[in-house]
C-alpha positions, 0 to 999 in steps of 0.5 A: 187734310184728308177725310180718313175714317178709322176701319170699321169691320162691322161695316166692311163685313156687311157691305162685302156680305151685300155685295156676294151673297144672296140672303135667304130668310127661312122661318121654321116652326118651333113645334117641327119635329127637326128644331134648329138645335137639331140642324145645327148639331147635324152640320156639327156633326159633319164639321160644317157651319150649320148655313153650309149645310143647310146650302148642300141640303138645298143645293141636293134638293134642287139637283133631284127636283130640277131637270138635268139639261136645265143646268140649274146646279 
């Protein structure tokens, strides 16, 4: 007989989130002038999910703040 556990997604979804994606933790204060209500109706706004568009708001920072012959980005 053979050990076949049923599918569990949750699990799948996790290991594959482990195995590509690098997780990045941020907390912001409640008491900033721009709250998370407000970044998420902004990547809404561009039809984006709000962690893509705080990657491109990263990804643009990184671009201006690193040297270009570093190729970083």
């Amino acid at each position: 007989m053979s050990d076949n556990k049923p599918f569990n997604k949750f699990e799948y979804n996790n290991e594959y989130a482990k195995e590509n994606y690098d997780r990045i933790t941020i907390l912001r204060k409640k008491s900033s002038k721009v709250t998370k209500k407000d970044i998420d109706n902004i990547a809404k706004s561009r039809n984006m999910k709000t962690s893509e568009f705080i990657n491109m708001c990263i990804d643009e920072k990184l671009k201006r703040l690193t040297a270009p012959e570093m190729n970083i980005i």
